[in-house]
N, C-alpha and C positions, 0 to 999 in steps of 0.2 A: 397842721403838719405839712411838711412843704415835701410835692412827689413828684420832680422834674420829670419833663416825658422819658423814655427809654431810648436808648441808647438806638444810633440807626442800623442796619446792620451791613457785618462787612463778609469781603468773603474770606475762608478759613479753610486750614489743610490740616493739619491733628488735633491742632488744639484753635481756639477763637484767638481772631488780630486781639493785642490789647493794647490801651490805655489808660495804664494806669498813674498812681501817684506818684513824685517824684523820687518821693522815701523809700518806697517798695512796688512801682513798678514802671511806667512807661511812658518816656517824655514823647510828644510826638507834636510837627509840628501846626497842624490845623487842626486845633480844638474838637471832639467828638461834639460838645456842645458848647452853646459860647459859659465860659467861666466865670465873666462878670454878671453878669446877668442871674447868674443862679445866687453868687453873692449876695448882688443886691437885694432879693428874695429873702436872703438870710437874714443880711441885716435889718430889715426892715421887721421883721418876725420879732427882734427883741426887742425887750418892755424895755421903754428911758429908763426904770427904775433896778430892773431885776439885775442880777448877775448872770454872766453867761454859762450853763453846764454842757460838758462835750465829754463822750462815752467815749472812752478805748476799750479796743477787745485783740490788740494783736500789738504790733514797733510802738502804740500810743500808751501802752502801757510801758514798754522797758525803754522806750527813746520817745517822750511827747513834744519837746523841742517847742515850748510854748511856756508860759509863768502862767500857773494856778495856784491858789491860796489855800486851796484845802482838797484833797484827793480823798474816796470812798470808793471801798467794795461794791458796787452794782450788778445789779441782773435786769436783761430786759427779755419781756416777755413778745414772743411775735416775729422772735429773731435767730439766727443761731450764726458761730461763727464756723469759718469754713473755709480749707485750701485747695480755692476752685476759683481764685481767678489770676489771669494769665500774666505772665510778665516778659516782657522780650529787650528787657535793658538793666534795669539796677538787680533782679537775681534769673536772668537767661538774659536770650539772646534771640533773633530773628531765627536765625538755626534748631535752635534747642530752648524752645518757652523755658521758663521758670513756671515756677507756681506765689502768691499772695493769698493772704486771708483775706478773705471779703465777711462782709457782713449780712446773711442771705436770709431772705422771709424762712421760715419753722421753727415751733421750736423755740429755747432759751438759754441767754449766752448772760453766763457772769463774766466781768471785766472792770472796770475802772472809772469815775464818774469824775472830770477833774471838774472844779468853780473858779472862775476868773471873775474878778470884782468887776462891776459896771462899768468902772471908770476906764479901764482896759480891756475890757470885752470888745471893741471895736477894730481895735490894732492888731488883738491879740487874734482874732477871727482872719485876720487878712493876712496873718503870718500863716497861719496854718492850712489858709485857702491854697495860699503859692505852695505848699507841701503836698496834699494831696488833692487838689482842684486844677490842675493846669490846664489839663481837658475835659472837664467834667465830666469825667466817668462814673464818679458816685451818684446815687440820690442823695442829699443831706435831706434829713428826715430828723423832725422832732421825738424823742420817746421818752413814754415813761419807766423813769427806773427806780426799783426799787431798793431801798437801802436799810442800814439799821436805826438813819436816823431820818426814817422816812422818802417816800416816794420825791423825786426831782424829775424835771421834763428837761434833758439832756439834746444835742445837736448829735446824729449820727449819721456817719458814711457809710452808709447800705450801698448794696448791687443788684439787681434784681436777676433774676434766672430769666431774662428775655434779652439780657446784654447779651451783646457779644465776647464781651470779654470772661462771660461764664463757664466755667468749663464742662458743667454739669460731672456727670459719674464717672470715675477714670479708673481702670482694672488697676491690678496690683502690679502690675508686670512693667505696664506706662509708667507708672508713680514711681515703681524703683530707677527707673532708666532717670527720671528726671531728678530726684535726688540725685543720682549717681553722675550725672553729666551737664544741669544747666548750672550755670553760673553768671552772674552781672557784675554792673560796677561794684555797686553793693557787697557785692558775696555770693553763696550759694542756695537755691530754695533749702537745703541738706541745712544750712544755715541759721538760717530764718527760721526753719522749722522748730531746731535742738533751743535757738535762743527763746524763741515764742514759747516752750514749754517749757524752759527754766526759769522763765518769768513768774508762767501763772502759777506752779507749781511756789515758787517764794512766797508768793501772795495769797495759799491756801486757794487756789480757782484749780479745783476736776473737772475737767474737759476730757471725755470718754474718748471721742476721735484723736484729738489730737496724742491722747498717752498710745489709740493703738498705730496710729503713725511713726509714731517716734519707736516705737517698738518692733514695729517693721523694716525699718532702716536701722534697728541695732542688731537685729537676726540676718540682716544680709551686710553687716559689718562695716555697714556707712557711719555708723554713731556709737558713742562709748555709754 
């Protein structure tokens, strides 16, 4: 299981600096950690023989922006998903963070297990690198995930609760102002949020938080 050190830390006024992915959160231009390096870590991890599997739990399910050959329902255990970490360019701004789903240690997150045949596991790793690796803010971490057509060791983009770009607990009062006012290139966290639960909701995944988030921003009339 590969467990890059943590992230260093930076200093922060409400919410944590971030760096995140390019998809959904924050290009910046000197690496939090070098990015090739944790790559090459990766790739080295796969067997010449195997196929590559890589877990989505949030845009990797309804935008994966990668060629997989066969997609499965997953859960992994050890993990939960969660909109706690920071964004201040594709959904906020330096002014007004966003929020992203990270993939944070407790806990178990159903989501999406995609296969990329071996022979394109290599290319296909390094397209997805430049997506959410620019500054290596994730840990890429190996897991087991369970399926109906049995357990696969999948590639996942964890965060750890020691980053900086964690945001750990945010009152309800925080969380409406930021639905109600961050916005990025991308769109708005308000966004992200409604697309991320019309997803799993298609694909049969209950995720308790996120239905009561989206439920909190339909009682205060940000969401239909």
């Amino acid at each position: 299981m590969l467990t890059p050190p943590d992230n260093p830390s930076t200093t922060s006024t409400t919410l944590p600096s971030a760096a995140c992915s390019p998809s959904e959160g924050v290009v910046i231009a000197a690496p939090v950690r070098d990015p090739q390096a944790l790559l090459a870590g990766t790739l080295a991890r796969l067997h010449a023989t195997q196929d590559l599997w890589v877990f989505g739990y949030a845009s990797l399910i309804w935008r994966p922006e990668f060629n997989a050959c066969e997609q499965r329902l997953a859960r992994v255990h050890g993990h939960h998903r969660a909109l706690r970490m920071t964004s201040r360019v594709n959904r906020g701004t330096p002014q007004q963070p966003g929020l992203v789903f990270a993939l944070v240690a407790g806990g178990s997150c159903q989501g999406m297990a995609y296969r990329v045949e071996r022979s394109r596991a290599d290319g296909e790793l390094r397209r997805l690198w430049e997506r959410e690796m620019p500054s290596g803010v994730y840990d890429p971490k190996w897991l087991q995930c369970q399926t109906s057509q049995g357990p696969v060791n999948a590639l996942a983009f964890t965060l750890s609760k020691r980053s900086p770009n964690y945001t750990g607990e945010i009152d309800e009062d925080a969380f409406v102002r930021i639905l109600r006012h961050a916005r990025g290139r991308f769109g708005s966290t308000l966004d992200y949020l409604v697309e991320t639960a019309r997803c799993l909701h298609r694909h049969g995944i209950r995720d308790h938080a996120v239905e009561r988030q989206l439920a909190l921003a339909r009682r205060h009339g940000l969401a239909v």
